[in-house]
N, C-alpha and C positions, 0 to 999 in steps of 0.2 A: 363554477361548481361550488356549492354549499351544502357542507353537510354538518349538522346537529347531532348530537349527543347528550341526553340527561347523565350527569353524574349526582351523588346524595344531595352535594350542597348548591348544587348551581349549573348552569346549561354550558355547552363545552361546544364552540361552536369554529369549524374547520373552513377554511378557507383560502383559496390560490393568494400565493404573494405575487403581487402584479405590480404595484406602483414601487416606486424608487424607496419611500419610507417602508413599506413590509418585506419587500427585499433584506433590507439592511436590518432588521429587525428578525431577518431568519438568522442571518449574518452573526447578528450579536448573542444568540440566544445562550452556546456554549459558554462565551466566558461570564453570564450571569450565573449559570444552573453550577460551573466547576470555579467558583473564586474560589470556596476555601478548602479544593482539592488540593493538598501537598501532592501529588501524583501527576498530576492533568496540567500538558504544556500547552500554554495559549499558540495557537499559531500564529504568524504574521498574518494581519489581518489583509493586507494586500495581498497576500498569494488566496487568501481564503476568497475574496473578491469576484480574485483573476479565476479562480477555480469555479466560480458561482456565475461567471458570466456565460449566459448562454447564449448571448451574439456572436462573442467574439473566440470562446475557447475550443478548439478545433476536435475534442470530445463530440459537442453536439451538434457538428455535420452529419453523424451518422447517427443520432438519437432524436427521439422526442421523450420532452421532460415538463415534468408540473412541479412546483415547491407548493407546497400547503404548511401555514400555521394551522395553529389550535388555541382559542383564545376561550379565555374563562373568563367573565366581569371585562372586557372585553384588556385586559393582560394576555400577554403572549404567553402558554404554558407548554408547548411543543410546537417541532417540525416534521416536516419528511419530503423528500425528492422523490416522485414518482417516475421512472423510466421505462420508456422502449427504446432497448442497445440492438439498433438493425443489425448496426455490425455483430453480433453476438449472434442474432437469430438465423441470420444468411448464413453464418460460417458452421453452426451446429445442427442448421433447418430444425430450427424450433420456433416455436408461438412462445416467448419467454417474457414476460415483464419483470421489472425492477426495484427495490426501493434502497435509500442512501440519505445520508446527512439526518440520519434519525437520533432526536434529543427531546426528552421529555421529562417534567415534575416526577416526582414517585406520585404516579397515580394511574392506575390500571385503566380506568375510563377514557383519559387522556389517549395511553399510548393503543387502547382496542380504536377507537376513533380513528386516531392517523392511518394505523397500518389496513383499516376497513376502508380507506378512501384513497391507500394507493392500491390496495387491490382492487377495487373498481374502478378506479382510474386505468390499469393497465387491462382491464379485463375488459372495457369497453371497447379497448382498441386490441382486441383479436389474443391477448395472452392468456394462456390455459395455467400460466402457473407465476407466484410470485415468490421473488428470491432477492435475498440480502443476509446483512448490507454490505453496499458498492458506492463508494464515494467518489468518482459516481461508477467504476467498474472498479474491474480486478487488477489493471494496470497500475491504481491508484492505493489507496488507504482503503482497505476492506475488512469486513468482518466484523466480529462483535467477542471483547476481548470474555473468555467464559472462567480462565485461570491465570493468577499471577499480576494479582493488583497492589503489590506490596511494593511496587516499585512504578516507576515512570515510565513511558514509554520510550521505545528509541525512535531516531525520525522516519517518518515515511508511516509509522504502525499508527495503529488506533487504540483508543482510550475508552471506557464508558463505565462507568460504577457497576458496582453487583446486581444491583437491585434491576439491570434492564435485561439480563436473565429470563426472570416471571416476565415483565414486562412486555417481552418478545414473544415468550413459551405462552402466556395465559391468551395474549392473543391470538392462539390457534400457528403459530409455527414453529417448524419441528426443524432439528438438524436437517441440513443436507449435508455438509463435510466442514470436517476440523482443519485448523492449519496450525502447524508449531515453530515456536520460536525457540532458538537454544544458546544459552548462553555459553561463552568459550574462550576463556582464561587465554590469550596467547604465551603466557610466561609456563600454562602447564600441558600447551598444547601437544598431541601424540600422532608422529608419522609413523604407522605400524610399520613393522620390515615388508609386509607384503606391499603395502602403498608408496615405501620408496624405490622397494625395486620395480615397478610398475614406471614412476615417474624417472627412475635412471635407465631403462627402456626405450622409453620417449623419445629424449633428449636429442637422440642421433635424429630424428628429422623433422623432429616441435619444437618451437622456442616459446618463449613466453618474453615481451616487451609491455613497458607502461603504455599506454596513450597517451596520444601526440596531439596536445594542447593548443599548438601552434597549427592542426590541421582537423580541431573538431568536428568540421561538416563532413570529414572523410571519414573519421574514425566514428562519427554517429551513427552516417550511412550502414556501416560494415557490422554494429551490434545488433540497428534494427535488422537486418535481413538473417544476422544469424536467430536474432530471437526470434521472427517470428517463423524461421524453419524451428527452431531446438525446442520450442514449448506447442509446437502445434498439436501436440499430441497429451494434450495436458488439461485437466478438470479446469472448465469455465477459461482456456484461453479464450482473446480474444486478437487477433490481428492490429499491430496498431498502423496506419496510414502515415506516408512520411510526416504529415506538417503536426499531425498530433506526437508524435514520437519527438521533430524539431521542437516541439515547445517545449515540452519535458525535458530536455537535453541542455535549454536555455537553464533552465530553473536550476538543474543539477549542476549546472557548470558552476554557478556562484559557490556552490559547498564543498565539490567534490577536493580530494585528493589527489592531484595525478598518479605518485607515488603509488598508492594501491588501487590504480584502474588498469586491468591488464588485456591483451590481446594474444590469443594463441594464433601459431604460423604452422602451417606444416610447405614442408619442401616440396615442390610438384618434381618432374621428370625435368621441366625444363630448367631447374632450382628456381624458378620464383619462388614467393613465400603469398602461401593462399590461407586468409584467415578462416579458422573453422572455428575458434570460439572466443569467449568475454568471460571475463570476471570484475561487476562492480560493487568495490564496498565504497562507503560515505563517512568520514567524520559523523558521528552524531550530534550536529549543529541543536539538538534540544535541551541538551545541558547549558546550552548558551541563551535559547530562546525562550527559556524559564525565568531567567532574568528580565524581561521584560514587557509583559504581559501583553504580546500581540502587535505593541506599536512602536514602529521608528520614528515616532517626533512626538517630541522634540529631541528627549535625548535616549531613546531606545538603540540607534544606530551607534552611538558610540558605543553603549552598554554591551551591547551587541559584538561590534569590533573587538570591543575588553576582554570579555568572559571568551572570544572565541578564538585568541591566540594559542591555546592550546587547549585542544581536546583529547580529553586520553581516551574515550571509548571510537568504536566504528562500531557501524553494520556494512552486514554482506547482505548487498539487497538480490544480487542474481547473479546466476550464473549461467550460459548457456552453449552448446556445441553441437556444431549440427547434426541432425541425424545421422548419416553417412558414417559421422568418426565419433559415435556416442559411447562406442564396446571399446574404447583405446585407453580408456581409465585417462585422458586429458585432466579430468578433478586433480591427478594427483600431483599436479604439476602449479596448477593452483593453488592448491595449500598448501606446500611447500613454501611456492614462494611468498605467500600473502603472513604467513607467521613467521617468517623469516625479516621479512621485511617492517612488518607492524614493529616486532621489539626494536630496531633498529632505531625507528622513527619517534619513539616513545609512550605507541600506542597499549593501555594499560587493560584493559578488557573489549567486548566484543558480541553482538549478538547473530547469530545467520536465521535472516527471518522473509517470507516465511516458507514452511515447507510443508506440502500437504501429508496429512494423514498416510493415504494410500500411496504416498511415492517412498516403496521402500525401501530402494536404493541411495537418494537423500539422507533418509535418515538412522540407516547403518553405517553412513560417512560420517553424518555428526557426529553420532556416536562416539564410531573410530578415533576421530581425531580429540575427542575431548567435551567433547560437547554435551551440555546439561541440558535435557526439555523443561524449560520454567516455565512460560506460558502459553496458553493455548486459545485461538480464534477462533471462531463459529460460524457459518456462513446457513444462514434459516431458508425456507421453503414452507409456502405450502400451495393449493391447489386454489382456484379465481372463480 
């Protein structure tokens, strides 16, 4: 598939990355367009790889996916990932298609181009509507950051200049829903009196323990099932499948904290202890891998090691509890302990990201406990 576009100065001509060099060249395109972004954390370009692989990354057993450049003079001047997420479709019975890994010049022509050729791309194969961005879903780095560029991102979030805004909007996509991020001081953190007599209610038959490092596969097993009970009821979930879930869990392991990874227990009749939910926040390893600009060799890995001996931020990337013991107020057992614990451990600020628009219970808790909306993500639509 080849699709053309006149812009004023020269023809703007799209095209699938198929060989190993336009690959790598969809690959590289971010850290050319963000060098002299003070903002913009290069990722490890091995995980960006690992994440681009569509043989091997257990993502796309249940998708079909196209990457397209966009080349002008024939320079590479944008991308985009065109998707069908079956799993997405089977679990909401929708005709839905997708777009993700979108980066382009400031240039309107460029970005109407891409986004006209993942829409027809997903529209050829049966989707009535297109929706992004998803890198490559929602389980991942999503959205398109619309407020709060004055700072960096934390890990896991997305990045993207103002300017792809119009960029998105001019090419005919509109909101479909916001998601927020809240920043939350743990030295000014606030357990209302209502939220700790909730959480010393609890106590008598919920515990809260770290996770069990030495028994990862068990303690993975037990978040995926609660999450994908606890968010199945939730805009654009999507079910993740064990082996996509075990790779992710691979990845997180290298950064995670145990310390603030927690599992809620409730006491059955017979006193076993039956997990009903999770709480995971992360180091934010981007303050570290800002130092390095994407690459472990030669000497990024050291760099790397250096810078990451102590991180004083986190994020709270999720939380989750099953439906059944959702009305038990369990959150408040969580925050407690996770801002009790952070100052402990020397952790000096904190983001809980993200959280949608319409979940308003989310984000009356932020609130509660201290929490400031500083930026806000975008997730577009429109019709195919």
């Amino acid at each position: 598939m080849s699709t053309t576009k006149m812009a004023e100065d020269a023809e703007i001509d799209i095209r699938p990355a198929k060989s190993a060099r336009e690959k790598r060249e969809f690959l590289e395109l971010p850290y050319r367009l963000y060098r002299d972004d003070p903002h913009w954390v290069p990722p490890l370009r091995l995980a960006q790889k690992d994440m681009l692989d569509t043989r091997r990354h257990p993502f796309y057993k249940t998708a079909d996916v196209e990457m397209f450049l966009a080349y002008r003079d024939h320079r590479v001047v944008g991308r985009i990932m065109a998707i069908i997420n079956h799993a997405h479709n089977s679990f909401h019975n929708e005709r839905g298609g997708f777009f993700g890994f979108f980066e382009a010049e400031r240039d309107q022509a460029v970005a109407s181009a891409l986004i006209e050729t993942a829409r027809s791309w997903v529209r050829e194969r049966g989707a009535v509507f297109l929706r992004g961005p998803f890198n490559p879903s929602p389980n991942y780095e999503c959205g398109l950051l619309v407020e709060g560029f004055d700072s960096a991102p934390f890990v896991m979030m997305a990045y993207n200049p103002p300017c792809y805004i119009d960029l998105l909007e001019q090419s005919g996509l509109r909101k479909a829903v916001d998601m927020y991020a809240y920043q939350i001081s743990p030295r000014s953190f606030i357990l209302s009196d209502k939220l700790k007599g909730v959480a010393d209610r609890l106590r008598e038959n919920i515990s809260v323990r770290c996770v069990d490092m030495k028994n990862i596969r068990r303690e993975a097993d037990i978040i995926r099932r609660v999450y994908n009970d606890a968010w199945s009821n939730n805009w654009g979930f999507v079910p993740m499948i064990e082996e996509e879930f075990a790779h992710l869990a691979k990845d997180l392991k290298q950064i995670v904290d145990p310390r603030i990874v927690y599992i809620a227990e409730k006491k059955t009749d017979s006193g076993e202890a039956e997990p009903i939910g999770f709480f995971l926040a992360v180091p934010d390893i981007n303050r570290a891998l800002k130092k390095i600009d994407g690459r472990l060799f030669p000497f990024g890995l050291i760099k790397l090691l250096w810078h990451s001996r102590r991180l004083a931020f986190f994020r709270i990337i999720i939380m989750g509890i099953i439906k059944e013991h959702q009305s038990l107020g369990v959150a408040s057992l969580f925050y407690e302990r996770i801002y009790r614990d952070v100052v402990k451990f020397g952790y000096e600020d904190s983001e809980m990201s993200w959280v949608l628009e319409n979940n308003v219970m989310m984000n009356r808790a932020a609130r509660l406990i201290g929490g400031r909306h500083y930026k806000t993500y975008r997730i577009y639509e429109m019709e195919t």
